[in-house]
C-alpha positions in Angstrom: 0.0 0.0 0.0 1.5 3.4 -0.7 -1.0 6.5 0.3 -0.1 9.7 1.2 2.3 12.5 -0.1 5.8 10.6 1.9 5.1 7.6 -0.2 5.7 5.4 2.8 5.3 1.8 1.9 2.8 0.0 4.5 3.1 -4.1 5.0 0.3 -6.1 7.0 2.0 -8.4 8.6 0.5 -12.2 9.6 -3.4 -12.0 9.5 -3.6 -8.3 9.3 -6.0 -6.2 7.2 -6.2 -2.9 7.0 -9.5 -0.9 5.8 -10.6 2.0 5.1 -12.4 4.1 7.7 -16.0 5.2 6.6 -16.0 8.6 8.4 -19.8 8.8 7.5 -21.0 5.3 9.1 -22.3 7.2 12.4 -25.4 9.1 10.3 -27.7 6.9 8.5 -30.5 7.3 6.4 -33.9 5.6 7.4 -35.8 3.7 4.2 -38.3 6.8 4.8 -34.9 9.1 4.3 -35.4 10.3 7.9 -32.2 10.8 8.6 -30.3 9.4 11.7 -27.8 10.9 13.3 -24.8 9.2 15.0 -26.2 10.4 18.4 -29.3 8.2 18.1 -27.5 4.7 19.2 -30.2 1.9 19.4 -30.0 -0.8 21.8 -28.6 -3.9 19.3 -25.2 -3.9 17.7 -24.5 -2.8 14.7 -22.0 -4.2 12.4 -20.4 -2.4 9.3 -18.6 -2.5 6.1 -15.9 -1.8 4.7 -13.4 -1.7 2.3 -9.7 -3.7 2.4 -6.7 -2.0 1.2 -3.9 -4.0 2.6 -3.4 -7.7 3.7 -1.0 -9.6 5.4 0.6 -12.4 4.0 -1.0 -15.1 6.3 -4.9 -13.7 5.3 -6.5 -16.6 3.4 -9.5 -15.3 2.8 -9.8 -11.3 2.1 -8.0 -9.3 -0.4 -7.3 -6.1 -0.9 -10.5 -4.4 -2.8 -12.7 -6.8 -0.9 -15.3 -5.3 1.5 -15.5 -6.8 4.5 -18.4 -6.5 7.6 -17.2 -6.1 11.4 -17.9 -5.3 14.5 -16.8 -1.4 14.8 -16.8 -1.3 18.5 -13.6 -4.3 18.3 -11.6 -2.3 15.8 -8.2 -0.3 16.1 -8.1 2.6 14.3 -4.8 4.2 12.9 -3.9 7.4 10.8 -1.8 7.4 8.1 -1.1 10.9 6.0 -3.9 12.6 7.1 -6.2 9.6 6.3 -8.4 7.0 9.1 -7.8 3.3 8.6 -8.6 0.1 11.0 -6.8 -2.5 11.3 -8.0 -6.2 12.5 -7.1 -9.4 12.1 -8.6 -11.9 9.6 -11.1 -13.5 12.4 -12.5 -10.4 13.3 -14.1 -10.0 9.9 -17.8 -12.0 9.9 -18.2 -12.0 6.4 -16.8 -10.8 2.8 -18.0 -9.4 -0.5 -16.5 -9.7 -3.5 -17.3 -10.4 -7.1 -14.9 -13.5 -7.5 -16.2 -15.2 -4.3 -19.6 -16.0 -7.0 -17.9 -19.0 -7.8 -17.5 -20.6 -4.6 -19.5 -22.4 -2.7 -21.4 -21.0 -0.1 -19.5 -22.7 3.2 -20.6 -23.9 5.8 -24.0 -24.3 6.7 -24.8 -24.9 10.6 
């Protein structure tokens, strides 16, 4: 990964992803287009997505340009050249979306 005006190159290292922070996740729209603020915190968890820009060589199933969904309230977040990223590992991530995962089987079903 190389972001920023230094030029500094980033490596994940292990199971390691890093994504990019979605600075507008707290407001939300309702299906109404009420719009909800990040203030408004219901009672259940919310999980979010986003997208992978770096992996560590050990990640076996994300890749960078994937999104991924996670729990934001277990995530570490980090700045890099003026820009937000979080960094987890690979078992923090519930699930992924990507265009070449349509030729897979689903998994596992439980």
């Amino acid at each position: 990964m190389t972001k920023g005006s230094d030029k500094t190159p980033i490596k994940m290292l292990h199971d390691r992803i890093l994504c990019e922070s979605d600075t507008e996740a707290g407001e939300r729209r309702s299906s109404g287009g009420i719009v909800i603020p990040a203030t408004a915190a219901m009672g259940a968890r919310r999980l979010a997505w986003s997208r992978v820009v770096a992996v560590g060589p050990h990640a076996r199933a994300v890749e960078a340009g994937d999104k991924v969904l996670y729990d934001p309230e277990d995530k570490a977040e980090v700045e890099v050249s003026g820009e937000l990223y979080v960094v987890m590992r690979e078992r923090d991530v519930h699930a992924v979306a990507a265009g070449r995962l349509a030729d897979e089987t689903a998994g596992l079903y439980l």
